[in-house]
N, C-alpha and C positions, 0 to 999 in steps of 0.2 A: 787485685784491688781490694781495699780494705773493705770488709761489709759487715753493716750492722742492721737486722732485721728487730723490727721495731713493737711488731704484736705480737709475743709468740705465749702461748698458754700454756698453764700449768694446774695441777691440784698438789697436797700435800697427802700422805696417809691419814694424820690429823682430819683433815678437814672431810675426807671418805669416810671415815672411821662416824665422824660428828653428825654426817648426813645421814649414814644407816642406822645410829640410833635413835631419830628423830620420830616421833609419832605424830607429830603436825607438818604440815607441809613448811618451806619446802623438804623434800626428804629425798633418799636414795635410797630404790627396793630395788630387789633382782626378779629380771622377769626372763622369760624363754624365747632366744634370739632366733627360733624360725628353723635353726641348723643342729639340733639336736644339741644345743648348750646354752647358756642365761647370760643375757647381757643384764646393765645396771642402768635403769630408768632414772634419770635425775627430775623428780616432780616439782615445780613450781607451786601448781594448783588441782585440784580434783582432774580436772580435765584440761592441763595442757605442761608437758613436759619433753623431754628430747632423751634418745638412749646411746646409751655409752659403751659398744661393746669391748668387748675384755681386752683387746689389742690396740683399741684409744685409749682406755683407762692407765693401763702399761705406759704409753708414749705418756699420757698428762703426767704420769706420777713420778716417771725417770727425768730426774735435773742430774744425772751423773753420767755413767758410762754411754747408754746408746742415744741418749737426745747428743751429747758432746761428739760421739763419733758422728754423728749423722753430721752434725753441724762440720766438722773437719773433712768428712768426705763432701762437700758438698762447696765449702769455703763460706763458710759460715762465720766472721771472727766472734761477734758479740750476739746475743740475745737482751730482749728488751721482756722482762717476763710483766705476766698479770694475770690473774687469776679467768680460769674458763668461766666462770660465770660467774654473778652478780649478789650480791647482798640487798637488793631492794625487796624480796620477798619476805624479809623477817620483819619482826617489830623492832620499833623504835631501838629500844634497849637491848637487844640482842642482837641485831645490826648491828650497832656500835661495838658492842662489847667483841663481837669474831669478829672485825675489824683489824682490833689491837691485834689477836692471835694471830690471825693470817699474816698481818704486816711484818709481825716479829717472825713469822716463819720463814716471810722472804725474805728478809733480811739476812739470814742465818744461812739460805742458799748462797747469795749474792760475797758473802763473806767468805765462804770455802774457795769463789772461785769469779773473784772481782773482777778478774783477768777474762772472761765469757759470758757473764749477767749484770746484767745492770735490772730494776724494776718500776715497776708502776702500783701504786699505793691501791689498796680497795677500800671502798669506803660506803657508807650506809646513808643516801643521801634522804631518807628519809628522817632521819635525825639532822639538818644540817648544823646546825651550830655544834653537834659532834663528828661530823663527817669531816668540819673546816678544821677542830681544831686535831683530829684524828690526821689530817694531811700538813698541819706543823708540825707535828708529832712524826711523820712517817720520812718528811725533806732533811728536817734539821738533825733529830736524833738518831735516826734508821739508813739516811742515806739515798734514799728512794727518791724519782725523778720527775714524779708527776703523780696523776691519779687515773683510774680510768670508772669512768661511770657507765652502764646500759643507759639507753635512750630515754627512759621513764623509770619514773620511783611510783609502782604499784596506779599505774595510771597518770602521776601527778606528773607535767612537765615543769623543764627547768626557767622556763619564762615568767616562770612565779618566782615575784622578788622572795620570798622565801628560803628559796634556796642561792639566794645570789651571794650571803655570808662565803659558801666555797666555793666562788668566781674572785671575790675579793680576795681570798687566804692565797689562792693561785696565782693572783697578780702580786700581790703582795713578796709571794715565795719567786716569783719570776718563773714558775712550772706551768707544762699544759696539761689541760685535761682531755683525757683520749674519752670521746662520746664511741660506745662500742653500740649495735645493733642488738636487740631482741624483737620478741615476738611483739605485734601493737595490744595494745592495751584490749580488756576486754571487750567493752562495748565498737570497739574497730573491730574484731572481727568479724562481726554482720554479718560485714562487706565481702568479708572471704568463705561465707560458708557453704556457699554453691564449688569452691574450689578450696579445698583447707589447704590445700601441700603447698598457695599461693600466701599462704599468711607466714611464713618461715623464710629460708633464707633464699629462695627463692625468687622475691617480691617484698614481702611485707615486711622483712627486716629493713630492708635500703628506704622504702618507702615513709615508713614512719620513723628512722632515725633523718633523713631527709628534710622531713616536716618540722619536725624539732628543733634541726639546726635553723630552719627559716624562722620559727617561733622566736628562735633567739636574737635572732638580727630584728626580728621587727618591734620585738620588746623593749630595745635600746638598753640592752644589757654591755654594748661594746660603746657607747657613749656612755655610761657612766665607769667603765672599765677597759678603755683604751689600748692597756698593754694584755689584755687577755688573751691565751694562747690555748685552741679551740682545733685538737684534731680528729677525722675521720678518717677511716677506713675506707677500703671499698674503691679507692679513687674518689672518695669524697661524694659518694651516694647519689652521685650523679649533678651535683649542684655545677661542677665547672660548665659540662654542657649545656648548663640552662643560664646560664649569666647574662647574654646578651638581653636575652628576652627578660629575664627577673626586673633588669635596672626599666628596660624600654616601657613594662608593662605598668612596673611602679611609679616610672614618672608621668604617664598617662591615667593610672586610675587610684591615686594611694589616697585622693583628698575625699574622691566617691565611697570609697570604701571601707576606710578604716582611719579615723582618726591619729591614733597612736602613730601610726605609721608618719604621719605628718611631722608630727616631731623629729623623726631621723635627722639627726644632723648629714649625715651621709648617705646616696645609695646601696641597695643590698650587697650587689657586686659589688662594692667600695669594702666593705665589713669583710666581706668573703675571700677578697687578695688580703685585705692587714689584718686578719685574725686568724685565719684557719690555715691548717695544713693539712695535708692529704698522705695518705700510705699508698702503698699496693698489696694491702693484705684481702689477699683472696681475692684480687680482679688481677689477675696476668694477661690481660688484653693491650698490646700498641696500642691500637686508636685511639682507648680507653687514657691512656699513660698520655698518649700524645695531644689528646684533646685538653687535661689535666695540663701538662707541661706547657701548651700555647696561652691558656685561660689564667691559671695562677703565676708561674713563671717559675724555673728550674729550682729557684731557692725554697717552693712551700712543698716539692714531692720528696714521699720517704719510702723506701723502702720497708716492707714488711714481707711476712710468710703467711702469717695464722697456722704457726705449727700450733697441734698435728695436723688440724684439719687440713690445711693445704701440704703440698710436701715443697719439701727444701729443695729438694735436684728441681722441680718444675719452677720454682720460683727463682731460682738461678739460672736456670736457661732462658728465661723469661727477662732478666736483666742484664746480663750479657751480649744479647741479639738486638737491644735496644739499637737504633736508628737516631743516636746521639752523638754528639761529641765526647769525646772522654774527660773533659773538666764536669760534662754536665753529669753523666753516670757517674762520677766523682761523687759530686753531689748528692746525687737521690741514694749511691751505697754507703757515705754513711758521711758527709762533712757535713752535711743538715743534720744528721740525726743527733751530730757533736754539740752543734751549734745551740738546738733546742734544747735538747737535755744538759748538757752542758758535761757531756759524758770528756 
């Protein structure tokens, strides 16, 4: 069966090269991996960063021989690329401006080998009116399939019309945008400081990408933009499991508690089946898939890896074993993935 895994990460030399010479954050230092050799610390801010040891950095950096073999041994046909991390930590203008670089860089993969990558645009959502027209720029000229943003731009969410310019550009474009998980914002982690290893992917990633996407449904960002196409990860950060209760909850207490919510033209679960899609990038759980698959319906699940981080042989064992029909694993391997992207 044809399969197309839909999040899979990458970095460029370029962009390694850009980070180690950086003297403001974010930046990439090498630090001592514990095993008598240095892995490569990717910093965000003074004190909170993730590390990169030298046999992930190898998989980010290879788009040729052994990410492709892995992909073939494994039956992998397409990769959907995007960048491992985020440009929300620069400024305005320097955001934008590695933007263009990166985008041009994918592009330039996707070209050698149209036939194995397709991409997902990066974009600097702190500048939005460069982010929107940097994602014109990225569909129409470059060829790129969408965008993917982290969960927040340096704290700010995306429920601030503000940034709603590249919700329009993406309705507009007829592309989605992938909302990817990071760490919560500063002033959230408080809450995790009796337990730090809870504020990472652990927890606090699904947690406050989670919150966000409800931010976004109660802001009535999908009533003034109807055909918006709004994916997560994760199996959808846990939002399918919670639907019943979201619409039950909302219709009992939306007039007590929040105005704005009043306005909804629709319930939350309403927005949540006609807007958003779901991956399995990095949740290889049935129940998980299965509860996704009952709640949204066989057409909003995708297939993902989150190579490197996850592996390819797990995630394909993982979709094969599925407890489906074969029109539906059809589906979730790659006739949605066609259908959205327009691959």
């Amino acid at each position: 069966m044809k399969t197309i895994a839909l999040e899979e990460h990458f970095w460029t030399a370029e962009w390694v090269d850009y980070l180690r010479s950086r003297k403001d954050y974010p930046k990439l230092v090498s630090a001592p991996d514990g095993k008598g050799g240095t892995s490569e610390r990717f910093l965000f801010s003074a004190d909170m960063g993730s590390s990169v040891d030298s046999a992930m950095l190898a998989k980010l950096l290879d788009v040729d021989g052994g990410r492709l073999a892995d992909m073939d041994e494994n039956g992998i046909d397409t990769q959907v690329l995007c960048m491992a991390s985020g440009l929300e930590p620069f400024d305005r203008a320097e955001g934008t401006a590695v933007s263009r670089t990166l985008n041009d860089g994918l592009a330039r993969i996707i070209r050698k080998r149209p036939d194995r990558f397709a991409g997902l645009a990066a974009l600097a959502p702190q500048d939005p009116a460069g982010a929107a027209r940097e994602l014109e720029r990225s569909v129409k000229e470059l060829g790129l399939k969408g965008a993917k943003l982290n969960s927040h731009a340096r704290g700010e969410t995306y429920d601030d019309p503000k940034f709603w310019v590249i919700f329009e550009t993406a309705q507009k474009l007829d592309v989605p945008i992938y909302l990817h998980p990071c760490n919560p914002p500063q002033d959230a982690l408080k809450a995790y400081s009796a337990y730090p290893a809870l504020s990472g992917s652990v927890w606090g990633f699904g947690a406050d990408l989670g919150l966000n996407a409800m931010k976004l449904v109660c802001s009535g960002l999908f009533d003034k933009y109807p055909g918006l196409k709004i994916v997560l990860g994760h199996l959808g950060e846990a939002l399918p499991f919670l639907l019943w209760r979201l619409d039950n909850r909302w219709s009992r207490e939306k007039a007590d508690t929040d105005p704005r919510m009043k306005k909804l033209l629709k319930k939350p679960g309403d927005y949540i089946r006609n807007n958003f899609w779901v991956t399995t990038s990095g949740m290889f759980s049935q129940p998980s898939l299965l509860c996704a698959h009952a709640a949204l319906g066989p057409d909003r699940v995708l297939f993902a890896v989150d190579y490197p981080y996850e592996s390819n042989q797990e995630g394909m064992r993982f979709l094969r074993d599925l407890p489906l029909s074969e029109g539906d694993k059809a589906k979730i391997s790659h006739l949605n993935a066609e259908k959205l992207l327009r691959l």
